[in-house]
N, CA, C and O atoms as a Tinker XYZ file with bonds, in Angstrom:
   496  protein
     1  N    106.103000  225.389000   75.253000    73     2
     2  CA   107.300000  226.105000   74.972000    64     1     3
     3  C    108.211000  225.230000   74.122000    63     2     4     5
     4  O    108.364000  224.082000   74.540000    81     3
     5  N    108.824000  225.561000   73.037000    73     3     6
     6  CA   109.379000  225.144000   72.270000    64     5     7
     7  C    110.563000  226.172000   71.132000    63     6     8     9
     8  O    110.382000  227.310000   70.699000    81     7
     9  N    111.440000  225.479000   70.972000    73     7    10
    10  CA   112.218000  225.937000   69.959000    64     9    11
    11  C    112.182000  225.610000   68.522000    63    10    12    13
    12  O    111.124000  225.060000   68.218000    81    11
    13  N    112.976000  225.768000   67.575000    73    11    14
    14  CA   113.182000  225.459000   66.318000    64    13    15
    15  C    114.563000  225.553000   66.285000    63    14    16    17
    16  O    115.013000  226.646000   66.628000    81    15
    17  N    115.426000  224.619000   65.933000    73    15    18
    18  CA   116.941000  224.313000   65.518000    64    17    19
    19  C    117.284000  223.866000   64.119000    63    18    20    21
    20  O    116.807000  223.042000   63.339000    81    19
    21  N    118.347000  224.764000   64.093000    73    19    22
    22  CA   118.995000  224.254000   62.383000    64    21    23
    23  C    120.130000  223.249000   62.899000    63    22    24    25
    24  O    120.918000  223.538000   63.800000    81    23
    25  N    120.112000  222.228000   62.321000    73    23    26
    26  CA   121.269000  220.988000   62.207000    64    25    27
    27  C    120.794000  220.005000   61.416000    63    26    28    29
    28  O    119.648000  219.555000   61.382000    81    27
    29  N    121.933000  219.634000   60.649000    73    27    30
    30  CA   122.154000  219.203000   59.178000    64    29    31
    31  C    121.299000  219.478000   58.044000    63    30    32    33
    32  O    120.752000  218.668000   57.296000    81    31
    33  N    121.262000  220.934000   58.026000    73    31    34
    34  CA   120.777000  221.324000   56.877000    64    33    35
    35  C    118.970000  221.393000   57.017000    63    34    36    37
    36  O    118.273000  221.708000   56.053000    81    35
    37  N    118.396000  221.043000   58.380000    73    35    38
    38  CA   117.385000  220.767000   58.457000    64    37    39
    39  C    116.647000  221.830000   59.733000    63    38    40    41
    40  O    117.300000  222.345000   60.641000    81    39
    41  N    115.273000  221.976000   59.544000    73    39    42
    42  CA   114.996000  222.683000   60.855000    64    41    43
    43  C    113.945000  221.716000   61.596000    63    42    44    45
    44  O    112.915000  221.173000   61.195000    81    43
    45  N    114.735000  221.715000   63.065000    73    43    46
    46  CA   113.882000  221.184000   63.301000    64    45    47
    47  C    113.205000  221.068000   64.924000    63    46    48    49
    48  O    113.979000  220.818000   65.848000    81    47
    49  N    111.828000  221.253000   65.178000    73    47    50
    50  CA   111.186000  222.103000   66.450000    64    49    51
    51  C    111.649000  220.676000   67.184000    63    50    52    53
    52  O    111.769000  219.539000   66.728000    81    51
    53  N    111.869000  221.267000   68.605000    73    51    54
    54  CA   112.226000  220.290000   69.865000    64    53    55
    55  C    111.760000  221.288000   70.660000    63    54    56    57
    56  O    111.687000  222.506000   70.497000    81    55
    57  N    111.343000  220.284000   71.888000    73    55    58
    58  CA   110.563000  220.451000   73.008000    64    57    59
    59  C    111.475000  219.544000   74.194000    63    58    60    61
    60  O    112.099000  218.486000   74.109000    81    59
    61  N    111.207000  220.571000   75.407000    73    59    62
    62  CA   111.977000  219.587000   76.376000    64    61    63
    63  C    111.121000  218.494000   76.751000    63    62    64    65
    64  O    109.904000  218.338000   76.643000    81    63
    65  N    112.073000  217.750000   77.234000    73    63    66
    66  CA   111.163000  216.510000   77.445000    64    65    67
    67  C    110.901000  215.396000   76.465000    63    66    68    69
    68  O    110.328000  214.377000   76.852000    81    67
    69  N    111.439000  215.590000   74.746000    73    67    70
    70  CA   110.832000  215.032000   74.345000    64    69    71
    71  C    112.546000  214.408000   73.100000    63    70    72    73
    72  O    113.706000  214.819000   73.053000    81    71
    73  N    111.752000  213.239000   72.287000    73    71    74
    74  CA   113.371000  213.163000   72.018000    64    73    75
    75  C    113.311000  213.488000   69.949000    63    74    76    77
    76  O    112.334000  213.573000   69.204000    81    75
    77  N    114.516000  213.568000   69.709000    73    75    78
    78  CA   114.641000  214.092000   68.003000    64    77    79
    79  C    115.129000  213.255000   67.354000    63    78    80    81
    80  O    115.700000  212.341000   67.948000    81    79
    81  N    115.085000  213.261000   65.937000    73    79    82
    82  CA   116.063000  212.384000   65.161000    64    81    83
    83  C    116.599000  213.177000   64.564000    63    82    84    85
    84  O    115.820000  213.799000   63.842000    81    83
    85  N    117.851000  213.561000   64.483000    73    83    86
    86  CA   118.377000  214.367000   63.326000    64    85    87
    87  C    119.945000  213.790000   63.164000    63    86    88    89
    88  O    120.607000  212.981000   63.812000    81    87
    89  N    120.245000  214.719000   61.815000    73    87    90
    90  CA   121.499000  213.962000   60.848000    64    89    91
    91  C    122.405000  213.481000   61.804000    63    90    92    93
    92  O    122.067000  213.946000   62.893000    81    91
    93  N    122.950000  213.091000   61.863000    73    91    94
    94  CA   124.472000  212.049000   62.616000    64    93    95
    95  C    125.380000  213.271000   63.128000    63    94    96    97
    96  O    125.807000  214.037000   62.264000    81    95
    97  N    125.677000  213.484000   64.355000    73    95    98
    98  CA   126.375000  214.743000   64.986000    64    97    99
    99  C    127.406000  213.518000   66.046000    63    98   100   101
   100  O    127.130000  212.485000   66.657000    81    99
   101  N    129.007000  214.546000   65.766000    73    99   102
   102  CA   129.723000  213.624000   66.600000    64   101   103
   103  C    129.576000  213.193000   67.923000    63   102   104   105
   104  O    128.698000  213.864000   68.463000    81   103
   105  N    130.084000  212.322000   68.709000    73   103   106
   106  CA   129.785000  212.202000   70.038000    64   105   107
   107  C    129.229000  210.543000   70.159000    63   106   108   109
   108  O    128.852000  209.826000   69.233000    81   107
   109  N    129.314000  210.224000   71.567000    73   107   110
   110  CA   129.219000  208.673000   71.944000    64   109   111
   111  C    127.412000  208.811000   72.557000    63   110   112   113
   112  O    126.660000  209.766000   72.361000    81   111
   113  N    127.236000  208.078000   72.993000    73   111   114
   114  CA   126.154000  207.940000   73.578000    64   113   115
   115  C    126.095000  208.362000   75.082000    63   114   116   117
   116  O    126.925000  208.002000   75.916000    81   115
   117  N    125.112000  209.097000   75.312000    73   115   118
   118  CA   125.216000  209.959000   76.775000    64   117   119
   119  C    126.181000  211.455000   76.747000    63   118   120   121
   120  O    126.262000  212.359000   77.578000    81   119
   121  N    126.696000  211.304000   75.718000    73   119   122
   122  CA   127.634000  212.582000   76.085000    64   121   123
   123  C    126.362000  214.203000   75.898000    63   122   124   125
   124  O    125.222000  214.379000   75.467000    81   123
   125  N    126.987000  214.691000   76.254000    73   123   126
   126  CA   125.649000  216.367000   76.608000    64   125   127
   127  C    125.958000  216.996000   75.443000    63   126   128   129
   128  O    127.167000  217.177000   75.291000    81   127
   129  N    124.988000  217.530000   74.249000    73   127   130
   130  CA   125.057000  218.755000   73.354000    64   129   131
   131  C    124.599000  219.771000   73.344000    63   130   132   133
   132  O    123.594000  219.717000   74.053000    81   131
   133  N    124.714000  220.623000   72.991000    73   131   134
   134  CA   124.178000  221.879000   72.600000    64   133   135
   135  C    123.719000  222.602000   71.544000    63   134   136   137
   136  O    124.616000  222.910000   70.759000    81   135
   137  N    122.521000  223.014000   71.227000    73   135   138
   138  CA   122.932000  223.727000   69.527000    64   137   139
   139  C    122.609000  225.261000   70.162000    63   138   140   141
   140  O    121.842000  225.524000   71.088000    81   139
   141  N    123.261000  225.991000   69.538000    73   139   142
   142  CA   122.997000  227.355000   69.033000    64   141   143
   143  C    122.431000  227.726000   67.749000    63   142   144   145
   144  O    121.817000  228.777000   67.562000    81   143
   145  N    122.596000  227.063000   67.090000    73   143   146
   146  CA   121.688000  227.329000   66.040000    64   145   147
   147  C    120.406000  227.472000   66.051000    63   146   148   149
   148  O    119.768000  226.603000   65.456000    81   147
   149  N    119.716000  228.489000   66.656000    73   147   150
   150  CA   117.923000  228.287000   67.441000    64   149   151
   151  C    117.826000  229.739000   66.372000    63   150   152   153
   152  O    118.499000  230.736000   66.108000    81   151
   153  N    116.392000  229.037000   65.948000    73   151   154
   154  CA   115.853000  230.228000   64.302000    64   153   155
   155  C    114.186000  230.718000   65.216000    63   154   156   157
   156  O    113.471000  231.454000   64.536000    81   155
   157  N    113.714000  230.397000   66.415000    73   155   158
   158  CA   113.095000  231.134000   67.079000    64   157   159
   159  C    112.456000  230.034000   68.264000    63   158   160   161
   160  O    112.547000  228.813000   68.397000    81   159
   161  N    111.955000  230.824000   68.830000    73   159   162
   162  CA   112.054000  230.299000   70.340000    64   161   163
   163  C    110.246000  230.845000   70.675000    63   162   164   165
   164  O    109.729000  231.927000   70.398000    81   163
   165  N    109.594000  229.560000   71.390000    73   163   166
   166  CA   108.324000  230.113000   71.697000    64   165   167
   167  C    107.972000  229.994000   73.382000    63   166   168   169
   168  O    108.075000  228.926000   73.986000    81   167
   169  N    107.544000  231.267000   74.022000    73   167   170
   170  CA   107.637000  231.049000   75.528000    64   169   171
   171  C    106.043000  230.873000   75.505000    63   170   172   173
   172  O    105.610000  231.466000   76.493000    81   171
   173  N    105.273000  230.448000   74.966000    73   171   174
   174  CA   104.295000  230.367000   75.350000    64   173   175
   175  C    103.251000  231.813000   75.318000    63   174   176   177
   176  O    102.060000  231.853000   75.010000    81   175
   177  N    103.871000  232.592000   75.613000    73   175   178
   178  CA   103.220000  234.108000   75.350000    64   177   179
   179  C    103.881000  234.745000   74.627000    63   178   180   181
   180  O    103.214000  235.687000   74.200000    81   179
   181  N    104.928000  234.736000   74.225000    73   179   182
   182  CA   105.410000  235.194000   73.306000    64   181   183
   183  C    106.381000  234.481000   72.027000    63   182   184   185
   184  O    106.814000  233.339000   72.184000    81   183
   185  N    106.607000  235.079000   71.055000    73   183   186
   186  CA   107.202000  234.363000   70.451000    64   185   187
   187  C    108.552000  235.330000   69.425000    63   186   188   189
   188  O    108.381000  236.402000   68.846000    81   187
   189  N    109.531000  234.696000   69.474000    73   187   190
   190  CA   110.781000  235.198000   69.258000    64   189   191
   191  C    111.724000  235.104000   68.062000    63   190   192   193
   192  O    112.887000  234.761000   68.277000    81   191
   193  N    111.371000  235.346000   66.963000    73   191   194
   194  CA   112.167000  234.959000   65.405000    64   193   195
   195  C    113.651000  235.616000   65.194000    63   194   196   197
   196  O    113.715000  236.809000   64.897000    81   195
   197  N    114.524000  235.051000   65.305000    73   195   198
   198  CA   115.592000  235.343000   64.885000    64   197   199
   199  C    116.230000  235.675000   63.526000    63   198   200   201
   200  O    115.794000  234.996000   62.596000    81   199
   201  N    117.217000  236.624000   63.209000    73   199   202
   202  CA   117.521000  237.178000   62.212000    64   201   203
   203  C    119.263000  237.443000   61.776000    63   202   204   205
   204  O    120.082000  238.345000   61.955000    81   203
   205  N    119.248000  235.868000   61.002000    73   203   206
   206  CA   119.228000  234.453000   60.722000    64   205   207
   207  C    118.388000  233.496000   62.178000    63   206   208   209
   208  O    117.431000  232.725000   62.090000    81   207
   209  N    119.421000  234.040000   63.846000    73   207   210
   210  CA   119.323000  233.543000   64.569000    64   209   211
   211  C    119.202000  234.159000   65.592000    63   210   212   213
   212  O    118.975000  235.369000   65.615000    81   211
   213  N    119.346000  233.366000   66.710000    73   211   214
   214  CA   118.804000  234.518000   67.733000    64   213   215
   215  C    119.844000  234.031000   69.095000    63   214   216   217
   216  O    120.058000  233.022000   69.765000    81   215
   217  N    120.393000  235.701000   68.987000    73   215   218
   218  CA   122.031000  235.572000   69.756000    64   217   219
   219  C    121.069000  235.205000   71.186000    63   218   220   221
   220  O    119.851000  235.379000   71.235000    81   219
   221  N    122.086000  234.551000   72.543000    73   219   222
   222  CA   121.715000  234.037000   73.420000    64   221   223
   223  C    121.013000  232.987000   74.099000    63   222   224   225
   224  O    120.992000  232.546000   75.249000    81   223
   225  N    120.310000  232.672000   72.753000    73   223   226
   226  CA   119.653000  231.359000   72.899000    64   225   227
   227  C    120.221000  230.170000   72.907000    63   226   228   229
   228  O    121.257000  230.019000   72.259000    81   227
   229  N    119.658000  229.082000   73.643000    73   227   230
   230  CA   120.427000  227.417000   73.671000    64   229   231
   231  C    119.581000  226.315000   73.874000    63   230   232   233
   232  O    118.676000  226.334000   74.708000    81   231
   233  N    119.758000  225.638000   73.363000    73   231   234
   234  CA   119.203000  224.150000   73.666000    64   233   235
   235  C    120.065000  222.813000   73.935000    63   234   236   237
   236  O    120.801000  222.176000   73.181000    81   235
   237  N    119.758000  222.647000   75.095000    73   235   238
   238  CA   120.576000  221.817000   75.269000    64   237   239
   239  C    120.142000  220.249000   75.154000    63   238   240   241
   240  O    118.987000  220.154000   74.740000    81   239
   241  N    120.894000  218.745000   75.464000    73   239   242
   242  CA   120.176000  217.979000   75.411000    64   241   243
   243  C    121.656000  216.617000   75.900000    63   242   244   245
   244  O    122.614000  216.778000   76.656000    81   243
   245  N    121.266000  215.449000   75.127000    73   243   246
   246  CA   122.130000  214.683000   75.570000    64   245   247
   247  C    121.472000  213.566000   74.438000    63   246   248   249
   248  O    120.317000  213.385000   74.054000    81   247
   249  N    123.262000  212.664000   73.966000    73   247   250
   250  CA   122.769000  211.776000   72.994000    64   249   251
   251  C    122.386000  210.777000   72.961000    63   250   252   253
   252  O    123.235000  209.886000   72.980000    81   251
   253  N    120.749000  210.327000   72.888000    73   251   254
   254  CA   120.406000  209.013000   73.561000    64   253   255
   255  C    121.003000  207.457000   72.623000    63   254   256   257
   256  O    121.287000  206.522000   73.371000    81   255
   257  N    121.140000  207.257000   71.448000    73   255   258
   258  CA   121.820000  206.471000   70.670000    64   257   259
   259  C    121.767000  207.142000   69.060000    63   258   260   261
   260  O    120.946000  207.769000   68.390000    81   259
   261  N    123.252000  206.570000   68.867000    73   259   262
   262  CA   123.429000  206.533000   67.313000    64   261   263
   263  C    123.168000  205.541000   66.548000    63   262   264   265
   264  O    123.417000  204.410000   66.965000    81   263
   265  N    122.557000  205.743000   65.139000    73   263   266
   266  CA   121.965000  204.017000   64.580000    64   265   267
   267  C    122.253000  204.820000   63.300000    63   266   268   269
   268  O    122.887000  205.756000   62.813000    81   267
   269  N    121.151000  203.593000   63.027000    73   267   270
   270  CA   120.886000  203.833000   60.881000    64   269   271
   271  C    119.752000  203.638000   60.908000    63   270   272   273
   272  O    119.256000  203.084000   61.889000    81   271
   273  N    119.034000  204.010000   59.897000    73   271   274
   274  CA   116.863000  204.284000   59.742000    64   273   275
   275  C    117.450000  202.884000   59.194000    63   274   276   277
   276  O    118.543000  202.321000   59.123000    81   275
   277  N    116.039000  202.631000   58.831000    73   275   278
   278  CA   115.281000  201.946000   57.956000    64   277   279
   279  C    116.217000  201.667000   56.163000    63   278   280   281
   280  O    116.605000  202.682000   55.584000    81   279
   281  N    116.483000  200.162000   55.450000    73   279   282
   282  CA   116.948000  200.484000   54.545000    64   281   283
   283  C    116.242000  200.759000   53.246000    63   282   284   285
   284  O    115.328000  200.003000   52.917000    81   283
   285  N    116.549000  201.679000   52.546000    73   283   286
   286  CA   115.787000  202.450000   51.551000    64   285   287
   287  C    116.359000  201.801000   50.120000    63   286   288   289
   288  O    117.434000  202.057000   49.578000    81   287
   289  N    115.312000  200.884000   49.674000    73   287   290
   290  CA   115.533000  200.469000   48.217000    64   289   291
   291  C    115.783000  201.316000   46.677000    63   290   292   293
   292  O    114.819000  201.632000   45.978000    81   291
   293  N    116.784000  201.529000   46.400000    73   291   294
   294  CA   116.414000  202.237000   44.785000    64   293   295
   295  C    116.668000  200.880000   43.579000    63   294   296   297
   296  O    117.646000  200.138000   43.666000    81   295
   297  N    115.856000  200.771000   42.742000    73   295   298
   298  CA   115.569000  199.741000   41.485000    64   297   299
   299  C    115.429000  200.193000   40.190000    63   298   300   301
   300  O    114.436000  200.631000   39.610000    81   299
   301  N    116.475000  200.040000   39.847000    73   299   302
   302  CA   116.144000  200.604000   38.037000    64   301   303
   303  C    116.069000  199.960000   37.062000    63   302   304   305
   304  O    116.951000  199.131000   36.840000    81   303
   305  N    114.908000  200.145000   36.095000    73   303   306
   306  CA   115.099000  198.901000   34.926000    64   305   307
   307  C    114.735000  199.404000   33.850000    63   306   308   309
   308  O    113.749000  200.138000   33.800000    81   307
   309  N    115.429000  199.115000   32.842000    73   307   310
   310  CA   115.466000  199.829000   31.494000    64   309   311
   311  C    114.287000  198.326000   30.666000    63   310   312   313
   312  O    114.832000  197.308000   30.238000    81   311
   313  N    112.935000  198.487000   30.609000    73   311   314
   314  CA   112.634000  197.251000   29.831000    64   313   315
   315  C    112.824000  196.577000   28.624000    63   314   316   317
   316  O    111.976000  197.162000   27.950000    81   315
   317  N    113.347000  195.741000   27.851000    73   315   318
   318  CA   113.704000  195.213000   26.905000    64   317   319
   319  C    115.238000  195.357000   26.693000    63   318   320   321
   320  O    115.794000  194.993000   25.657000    81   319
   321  N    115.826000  195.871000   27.667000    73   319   322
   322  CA   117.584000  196.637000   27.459000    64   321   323
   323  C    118.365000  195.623000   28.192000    63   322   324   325
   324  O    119.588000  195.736000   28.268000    81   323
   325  N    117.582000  194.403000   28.867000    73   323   326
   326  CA   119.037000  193.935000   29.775000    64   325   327
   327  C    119.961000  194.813000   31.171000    63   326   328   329
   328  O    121.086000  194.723000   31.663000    81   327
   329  N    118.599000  195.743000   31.427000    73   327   330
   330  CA   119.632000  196.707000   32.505000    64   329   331
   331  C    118.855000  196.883000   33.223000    63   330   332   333
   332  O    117.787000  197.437000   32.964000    81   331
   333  N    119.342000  196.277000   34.762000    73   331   334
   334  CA   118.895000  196.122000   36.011000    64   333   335
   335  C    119.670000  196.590000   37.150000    63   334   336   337
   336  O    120.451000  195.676000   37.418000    81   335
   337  N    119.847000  197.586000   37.975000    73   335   338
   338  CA   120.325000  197.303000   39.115000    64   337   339
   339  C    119.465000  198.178000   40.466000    63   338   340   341
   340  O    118.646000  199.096000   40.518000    81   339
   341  N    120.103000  197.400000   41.356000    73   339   342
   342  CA   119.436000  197.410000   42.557000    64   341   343
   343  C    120.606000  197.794000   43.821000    63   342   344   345
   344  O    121.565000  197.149000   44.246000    81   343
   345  N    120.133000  198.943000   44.140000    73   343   346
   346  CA   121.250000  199.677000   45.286000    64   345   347
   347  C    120.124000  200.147000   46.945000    63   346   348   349
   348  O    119.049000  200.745000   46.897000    81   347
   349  N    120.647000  199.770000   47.901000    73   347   350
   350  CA   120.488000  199.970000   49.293000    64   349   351
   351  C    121.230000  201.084000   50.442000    63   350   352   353
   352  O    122.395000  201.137000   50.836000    81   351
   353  N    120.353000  201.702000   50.692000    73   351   354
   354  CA   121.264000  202.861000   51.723000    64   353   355
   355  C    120.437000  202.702000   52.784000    63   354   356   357
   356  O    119.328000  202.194000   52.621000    81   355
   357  N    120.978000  203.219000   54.308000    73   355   358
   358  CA   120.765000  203.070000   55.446000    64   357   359
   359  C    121.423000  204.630000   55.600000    63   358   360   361
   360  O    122.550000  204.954000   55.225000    81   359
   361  N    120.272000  205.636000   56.345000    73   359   362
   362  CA   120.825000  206.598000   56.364000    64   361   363
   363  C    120.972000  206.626000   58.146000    63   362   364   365
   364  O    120.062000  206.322000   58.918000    81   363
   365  N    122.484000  207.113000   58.572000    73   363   366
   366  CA   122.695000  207.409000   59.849000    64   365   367
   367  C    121.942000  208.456000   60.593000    63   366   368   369
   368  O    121.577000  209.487000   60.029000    81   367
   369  N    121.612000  208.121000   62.331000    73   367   370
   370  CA   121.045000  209.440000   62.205000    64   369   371
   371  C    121.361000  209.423000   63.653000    63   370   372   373
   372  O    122.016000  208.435000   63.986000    81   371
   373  N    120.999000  210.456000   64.830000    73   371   374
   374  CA   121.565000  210.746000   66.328000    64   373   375
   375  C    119.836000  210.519000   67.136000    63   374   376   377
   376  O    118.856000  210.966000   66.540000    81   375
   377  N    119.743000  210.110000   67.906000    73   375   378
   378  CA   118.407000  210.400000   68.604000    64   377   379
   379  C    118.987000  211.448000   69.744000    63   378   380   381
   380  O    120.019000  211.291000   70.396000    81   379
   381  N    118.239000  212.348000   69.807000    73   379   382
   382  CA   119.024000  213.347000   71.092000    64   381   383
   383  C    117.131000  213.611000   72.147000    63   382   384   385
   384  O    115.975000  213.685000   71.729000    81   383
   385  N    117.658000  213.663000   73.380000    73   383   386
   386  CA   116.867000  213.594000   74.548000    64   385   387
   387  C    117.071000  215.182000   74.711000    63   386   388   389
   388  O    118.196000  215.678000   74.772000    81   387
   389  N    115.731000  216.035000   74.786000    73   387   390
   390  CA   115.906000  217.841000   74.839000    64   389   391
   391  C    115.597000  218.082000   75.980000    63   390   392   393
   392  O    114.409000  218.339000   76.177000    81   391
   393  N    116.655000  218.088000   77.287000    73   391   394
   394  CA   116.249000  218.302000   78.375000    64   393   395
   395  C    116.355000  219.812000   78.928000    63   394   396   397
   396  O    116.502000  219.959000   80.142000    81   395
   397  N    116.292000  220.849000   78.157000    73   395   398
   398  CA   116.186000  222.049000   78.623000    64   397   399
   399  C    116.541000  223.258000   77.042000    63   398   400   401
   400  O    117.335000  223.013000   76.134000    81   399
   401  N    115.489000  224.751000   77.209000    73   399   402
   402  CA   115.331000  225.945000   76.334000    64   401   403
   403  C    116.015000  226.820000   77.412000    63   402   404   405
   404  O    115.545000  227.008000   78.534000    81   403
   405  N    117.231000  227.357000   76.927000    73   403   406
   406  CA   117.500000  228.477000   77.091000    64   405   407
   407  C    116.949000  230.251000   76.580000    63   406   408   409
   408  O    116.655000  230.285000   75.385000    81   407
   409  N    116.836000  231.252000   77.116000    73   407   410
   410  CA   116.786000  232.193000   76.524000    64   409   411
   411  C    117.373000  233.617000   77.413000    63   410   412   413
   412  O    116.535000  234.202000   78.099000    81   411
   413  N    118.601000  234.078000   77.392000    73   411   414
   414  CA   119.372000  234.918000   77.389000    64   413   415
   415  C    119.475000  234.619000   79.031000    63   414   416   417
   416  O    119.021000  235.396000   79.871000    81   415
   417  N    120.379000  232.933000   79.451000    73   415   418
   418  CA   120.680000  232.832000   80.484000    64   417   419
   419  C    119.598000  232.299000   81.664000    63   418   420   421
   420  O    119.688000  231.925000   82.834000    81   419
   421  N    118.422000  232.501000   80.580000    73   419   422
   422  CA   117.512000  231.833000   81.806000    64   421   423
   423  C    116.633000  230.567000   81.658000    63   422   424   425
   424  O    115.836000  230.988000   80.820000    81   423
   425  N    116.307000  229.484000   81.877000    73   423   426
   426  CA   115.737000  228.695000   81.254000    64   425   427
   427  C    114.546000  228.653000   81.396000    63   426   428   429
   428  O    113.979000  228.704000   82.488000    81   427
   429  N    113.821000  228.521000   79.940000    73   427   430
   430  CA   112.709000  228.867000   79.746000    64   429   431
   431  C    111.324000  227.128000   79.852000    63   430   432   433
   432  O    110.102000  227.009000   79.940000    81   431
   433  N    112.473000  226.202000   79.774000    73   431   434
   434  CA   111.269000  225.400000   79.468000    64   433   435
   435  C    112.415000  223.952000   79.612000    63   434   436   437
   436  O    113.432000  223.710000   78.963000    81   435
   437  N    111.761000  223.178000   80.721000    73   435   438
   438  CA   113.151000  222.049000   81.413000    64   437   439
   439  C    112.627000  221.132000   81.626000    63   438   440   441
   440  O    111.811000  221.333000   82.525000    81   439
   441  N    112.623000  220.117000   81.278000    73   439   442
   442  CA   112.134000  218.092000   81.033000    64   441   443
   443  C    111.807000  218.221000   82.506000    63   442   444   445
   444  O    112.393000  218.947000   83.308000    81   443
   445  N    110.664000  217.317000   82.775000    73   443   446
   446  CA   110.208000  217.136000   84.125000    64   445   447
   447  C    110.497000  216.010000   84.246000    63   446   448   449
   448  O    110.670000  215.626000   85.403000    81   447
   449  N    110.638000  215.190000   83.322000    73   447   450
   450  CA   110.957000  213.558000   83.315000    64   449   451
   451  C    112.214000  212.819000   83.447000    63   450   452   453
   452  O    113.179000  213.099000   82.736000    81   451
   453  N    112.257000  211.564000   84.628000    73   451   454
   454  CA   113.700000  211.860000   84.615000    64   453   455
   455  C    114.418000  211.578000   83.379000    63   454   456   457
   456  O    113.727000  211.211000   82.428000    81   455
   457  N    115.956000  211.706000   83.180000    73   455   458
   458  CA   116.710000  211.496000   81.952000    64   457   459
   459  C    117.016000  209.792000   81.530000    63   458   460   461
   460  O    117.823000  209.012000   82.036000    81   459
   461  N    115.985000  209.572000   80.351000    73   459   462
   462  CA   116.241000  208.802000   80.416000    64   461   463
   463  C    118.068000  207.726000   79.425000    63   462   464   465
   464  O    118.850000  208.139000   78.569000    81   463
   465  N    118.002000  206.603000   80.034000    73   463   466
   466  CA   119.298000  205.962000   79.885000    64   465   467
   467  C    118.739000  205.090000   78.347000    63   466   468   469
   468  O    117.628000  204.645000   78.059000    81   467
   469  N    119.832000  205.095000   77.700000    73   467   470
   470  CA   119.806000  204.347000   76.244000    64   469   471
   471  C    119.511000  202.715000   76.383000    63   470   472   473
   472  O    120.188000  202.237000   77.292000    81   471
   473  N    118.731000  201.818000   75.757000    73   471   474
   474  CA   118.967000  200.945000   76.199000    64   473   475
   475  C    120.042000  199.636000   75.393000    63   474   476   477
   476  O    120.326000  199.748000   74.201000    81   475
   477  N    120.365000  198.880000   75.929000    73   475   478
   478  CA   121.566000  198.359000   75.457000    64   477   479
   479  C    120.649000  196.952000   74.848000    63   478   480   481
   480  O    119.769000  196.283000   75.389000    81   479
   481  N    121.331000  196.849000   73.409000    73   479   482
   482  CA   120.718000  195.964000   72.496000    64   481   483
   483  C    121.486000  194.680000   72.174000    63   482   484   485
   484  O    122.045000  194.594000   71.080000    81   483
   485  N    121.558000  193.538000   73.180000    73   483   486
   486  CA   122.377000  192.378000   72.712000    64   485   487
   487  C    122.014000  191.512000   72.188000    63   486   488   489
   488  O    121.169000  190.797000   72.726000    81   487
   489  N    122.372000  191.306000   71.276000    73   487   490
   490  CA   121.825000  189.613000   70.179000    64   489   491
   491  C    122.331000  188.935000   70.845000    63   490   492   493
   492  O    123.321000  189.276000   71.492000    81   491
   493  N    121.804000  187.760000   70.895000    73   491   494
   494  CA   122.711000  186.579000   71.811000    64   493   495
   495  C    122.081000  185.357000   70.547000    63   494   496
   496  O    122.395000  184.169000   70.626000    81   495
């Protein structure tokens, strides 16, 4: 059982139980979200496409940490021109923990595992 969610411009299937990366959404770490934005919903026997979306539906979850990926090199060089430069981005992103599918009030599909806690990263 699984959903499909739109957030940041992206779709993207979550399953309870299991965790996501998607664009940077406000909130601290541990705090509980929700999307409504669900573009169809699968119970296992059936399956449910929404039109854009699909009223009543929810997914809920909780935010396990906020970071930055991996940094992504861009390099440009014009040969024989004297023109070089070199630029770095780190794109932000949310990890969210999907501990439960709603569908019109009833839940369809709920993490068996307990919730897990973020872990805390100290340089010393």
């Amino acid at each position: 059982m699984y959903a499909v969610i739109e957030t940041g411009g992206k779709q993207i299937k979550a399953e309870a139980g299991r965790f996501i990366d998607i664009e940077k959404i406000p909130g601290t770490t541990g705090e509980k979200v929700s999307f409504r934005n669900i573009i169809l919903v699968s119970t296992g026997k059936e399956l449910k496409v929404g039109n854009p979306t699909i009223p009543n539906a929810l997914v809920n979850g909780h935010i396990i940490k906020q970071d930055k990926k991996d940094k992504v090199i861009v390099y440009k060089m014009r040969p024989k021109k004297r023109y070089r430069r070199k630029r770095g981005h780190r794109q932000t992103f949310s990890r969210v923990f999907i501990e439960s599918i709603e569908l019109d009030g009833k839940k369809i599909a709920e993490s068996t595992t307990a919730k897990p806690k973020a872990k805390s990263s100290s340089k010393e």
